[in-house]
N, C-alpha and C positions, 0 to 999 in steps of 0.2 A: 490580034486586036489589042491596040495599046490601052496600056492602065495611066485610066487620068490621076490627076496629083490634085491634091490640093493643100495651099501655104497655112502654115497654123492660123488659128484668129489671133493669137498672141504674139506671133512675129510682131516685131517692132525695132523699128528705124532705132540706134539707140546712139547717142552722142559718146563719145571717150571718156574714160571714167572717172579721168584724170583734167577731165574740162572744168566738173562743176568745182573742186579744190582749189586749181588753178584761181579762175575766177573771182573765188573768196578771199582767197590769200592776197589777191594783186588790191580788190577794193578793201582791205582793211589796211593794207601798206597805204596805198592813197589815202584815205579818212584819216591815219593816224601822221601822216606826212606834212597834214595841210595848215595846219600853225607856222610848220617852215619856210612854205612860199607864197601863201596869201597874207593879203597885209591884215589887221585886225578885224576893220566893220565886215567885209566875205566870212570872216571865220565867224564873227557871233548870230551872221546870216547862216550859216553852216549850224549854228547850236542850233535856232529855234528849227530850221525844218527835221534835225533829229528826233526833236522831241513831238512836233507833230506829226513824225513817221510813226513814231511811239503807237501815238493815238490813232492812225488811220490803222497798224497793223491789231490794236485792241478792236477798232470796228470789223476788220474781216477773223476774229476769230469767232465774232458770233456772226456775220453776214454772210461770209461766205464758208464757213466751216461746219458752223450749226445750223446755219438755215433761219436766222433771227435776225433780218433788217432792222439797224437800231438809230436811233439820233440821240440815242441820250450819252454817250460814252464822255463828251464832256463836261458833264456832271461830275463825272468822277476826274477828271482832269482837272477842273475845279476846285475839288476838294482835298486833293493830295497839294495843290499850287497854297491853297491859303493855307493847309496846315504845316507846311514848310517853313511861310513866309510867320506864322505865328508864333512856331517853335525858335525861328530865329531870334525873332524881337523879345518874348517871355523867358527864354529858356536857355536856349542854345544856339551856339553858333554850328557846332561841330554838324557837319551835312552827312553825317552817316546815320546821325539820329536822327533829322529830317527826311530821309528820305523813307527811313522803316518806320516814322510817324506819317508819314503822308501815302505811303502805300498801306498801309493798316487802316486807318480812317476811310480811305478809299473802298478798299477791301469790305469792311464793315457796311459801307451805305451801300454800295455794290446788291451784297449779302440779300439788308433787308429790305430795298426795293426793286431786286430781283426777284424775293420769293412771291411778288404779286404780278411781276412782270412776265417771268416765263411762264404763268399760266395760260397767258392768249397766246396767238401765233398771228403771222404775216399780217396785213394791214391797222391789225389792234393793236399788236406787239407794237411798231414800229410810232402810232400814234399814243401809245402807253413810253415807250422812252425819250418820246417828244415833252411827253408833260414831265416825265421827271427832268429834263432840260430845262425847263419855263421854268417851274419849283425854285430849283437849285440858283437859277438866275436870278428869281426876285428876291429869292431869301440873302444873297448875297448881296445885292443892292438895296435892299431892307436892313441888315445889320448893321448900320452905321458906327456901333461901338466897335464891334467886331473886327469887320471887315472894311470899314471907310467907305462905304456907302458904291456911290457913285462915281468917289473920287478913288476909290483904288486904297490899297494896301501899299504903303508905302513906306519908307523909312525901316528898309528890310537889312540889315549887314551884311557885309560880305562873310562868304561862311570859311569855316575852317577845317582843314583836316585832322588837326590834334587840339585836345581842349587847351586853349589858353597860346595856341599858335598864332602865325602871322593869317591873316584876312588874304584870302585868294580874290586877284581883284584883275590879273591879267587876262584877257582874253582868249589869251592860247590855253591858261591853265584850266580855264572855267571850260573849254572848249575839252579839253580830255575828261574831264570830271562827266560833263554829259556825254561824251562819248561814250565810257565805261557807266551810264546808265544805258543807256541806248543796247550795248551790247548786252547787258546781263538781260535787259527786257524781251529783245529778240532770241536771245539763248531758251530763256524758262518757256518761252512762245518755241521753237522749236521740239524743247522737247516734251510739249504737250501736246502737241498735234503729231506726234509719232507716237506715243504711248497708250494703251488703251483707253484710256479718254479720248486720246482724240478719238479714235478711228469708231468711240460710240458717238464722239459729234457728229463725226461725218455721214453717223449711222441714220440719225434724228433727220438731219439735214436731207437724204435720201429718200426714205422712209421712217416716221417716227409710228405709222401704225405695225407695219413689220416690225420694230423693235420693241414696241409695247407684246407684242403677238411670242416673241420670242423672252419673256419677261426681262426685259432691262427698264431700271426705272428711269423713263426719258425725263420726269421732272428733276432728279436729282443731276443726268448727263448737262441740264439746259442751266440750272442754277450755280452746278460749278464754273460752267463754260462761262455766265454770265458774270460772277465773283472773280474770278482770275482777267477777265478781261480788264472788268473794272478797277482792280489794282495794278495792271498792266498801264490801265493811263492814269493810276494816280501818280504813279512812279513815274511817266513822262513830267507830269506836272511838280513835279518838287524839283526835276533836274531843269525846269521853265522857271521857274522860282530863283532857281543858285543862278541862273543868268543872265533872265533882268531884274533881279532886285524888286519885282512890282508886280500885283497884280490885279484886277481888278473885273467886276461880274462882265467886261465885252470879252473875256476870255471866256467867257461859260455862253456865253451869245448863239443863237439858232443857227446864224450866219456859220460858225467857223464847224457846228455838227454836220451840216448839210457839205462843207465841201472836203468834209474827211468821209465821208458817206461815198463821194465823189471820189475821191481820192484813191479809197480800194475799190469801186468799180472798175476806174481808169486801168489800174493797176492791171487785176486781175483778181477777181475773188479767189477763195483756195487756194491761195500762195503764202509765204511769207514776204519775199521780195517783191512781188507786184507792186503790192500795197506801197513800198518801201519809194519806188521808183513815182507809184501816182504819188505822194505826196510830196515829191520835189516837184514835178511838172506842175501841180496844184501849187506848191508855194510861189513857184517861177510866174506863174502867169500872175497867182496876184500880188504879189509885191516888185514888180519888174514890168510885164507885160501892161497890165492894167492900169498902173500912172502916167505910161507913153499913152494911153489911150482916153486921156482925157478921164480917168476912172471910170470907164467900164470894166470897172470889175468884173462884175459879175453877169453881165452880159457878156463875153469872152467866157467864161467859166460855164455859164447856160449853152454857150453853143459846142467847145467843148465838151460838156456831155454827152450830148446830144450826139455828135460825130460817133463817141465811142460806142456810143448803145448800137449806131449802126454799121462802123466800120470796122470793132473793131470788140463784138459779143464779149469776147469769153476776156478782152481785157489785151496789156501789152502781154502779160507772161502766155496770154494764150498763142501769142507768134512764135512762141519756142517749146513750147511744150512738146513733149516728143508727141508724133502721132503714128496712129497703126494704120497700115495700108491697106485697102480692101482685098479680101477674102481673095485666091482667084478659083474662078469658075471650073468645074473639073472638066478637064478636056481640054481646058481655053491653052490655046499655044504649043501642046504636044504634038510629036509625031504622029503619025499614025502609020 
């Protein structure tokens, strides 16, 4: 009588190990290549959708990591952008101060209107970070000493690398400077979502009654996650500051939460690079796709959605994620 087999549940299809380095190494060669053979305006289109990768991979550390649908992450995007653009004009040019004053400031508002935020969950959370969005928008357009109202923050300098240096004003240069934000923001995001944090977000995100049952304190996993996030997109927004010189509350706009929200959907929740990859397709369509179309923006970006929720669930990075093959049935395909 032949002995049936069965394949482990943990088999798994697994790509070369030497694929995912590869890969890395070739797109940072490209990103750091692209001063040399695009002409200027491409490259400072290449700065801002960096910096709104920022922000769309700050939305999937709480969306798709913790389990906290947000709209409010440009709030803090907001708040790192004008305290850049303030530290420039009051204080300093030098963009190294700017950017540890505009991820701290961030950080800070983060902090304490997370600790009221991550007490709700799913449809409260998410209309709880909508209103910190609205807040931060009108207060922004309300401070007209501060902030320049309606008319933006403007008459920002170009910043400097050493006190009392030449002004960085070239667009290749301004283009590496956010580059090396971009990288250090997806670096401290990497190794947060490996580290036991993360894998307590991912815990919450699963189950947060399980984890409360196993005493970890999920308020404390929910408010770091929400804190780090939120200095994750101040620091988009100070390196959005060093290059356009301007800022102003249609950056903190419901418009531009909703299609970073979009963005790591498209993407892939639970990634780092999903996200990365929806907010170029996001930026693509609406600054390219959508002025050929008589500006439907954002009808193109509604149907877009819409596609991906159905064609395409778990996101692009869910087309490559390794998958395990089912079980096989004992007996199925032996001799006998």
């Amino acid at each position: 009588m032949a002995t049936a087999t069965t394949a482990p549940d943990t088999q798994r299809r697994r790509r070369p190990v030497w694929l995912g380095p590869v890969l890395l190494l070739v797109g940072l060669i490209v990103l750091i290549s692209v001063p040399f053979w695009l002409a200027p305006y491409p490259v400072q289109v290449l700065s801002k959708i960096l910096c709104f990768a920022l922000v769309v991979v700050s939305v999937d550390l709480l969306t798709g990591y913790t389990g906290l649908p947000t709209l409010g992450q440009v709030a803090y995007f907001g708040a790192g952008a004008y305290t850049a653009g303030l530290v420039g004009i009051h204080l300093t040019t030098n963009v190294f101060i700017q950017l540890i004053a505009g991820t701290l400031v961030a950080a800070v508002m983060a902090l304490v209107t997370g600790a009221v935020a991550v007490r709700t969950t799913g449809f409260v959370f998410l209309m709880v970070t909508l209103a910190i969005t609205e807040l931060a928008h009108k207060q922004a357009d309300a401070a007209k000493d501060l902030t320049g109202g309606s008319n933006g923050l403007s008459g920002i300098p170009a910043f400097t690398f050493l006190p009392g240096g030449d002004p960085i004003r070239l667009p290749g240069l301004v283009y590496f400077w956010v580059l090396v934000v971009f990288l250090i923001g997806i670096g401290l995001s990497v190794l947060l979502v490996r580290s036991p944090m993360g894998r307590s977000m991912r815990g919450v995100r699963d189950g947060e009654g399980r984890m409360r049952a196993i005493g970890r304190r999920t308020y404390v996993v929910k408010l770091v996650a929400f804190t780090f996030a939120g200095s994750l997109a101040g620091m988009a927004g100070t390196a959005w500051t060093a290059q356009t010189r301007f800022v102003s509350p249609g950056d903190m706009a419901f418009s531009l939460s909703a299609i970073a929200l979009l963005a790591a959907i498209l993407g892939g929740q639970g990634t780092i690079w999903g996200p990365i990859i929806g907010a170029a397709i996001v930026m693509f369509v609406r600054d390219y796709i959508g002025p050929m179309a008589d500006g439907r923006t954002y009808l193109i970006l509604g149907l877009l959605f819409v596609i991906a929720v159905f064609a395409l669930p778990r996101g692009i990075a869910g087309l490559v994620r390794r998958r395990t093959p089912a079980p096989k049935v004992a007996g199925e395909g032996d001799p006998t």
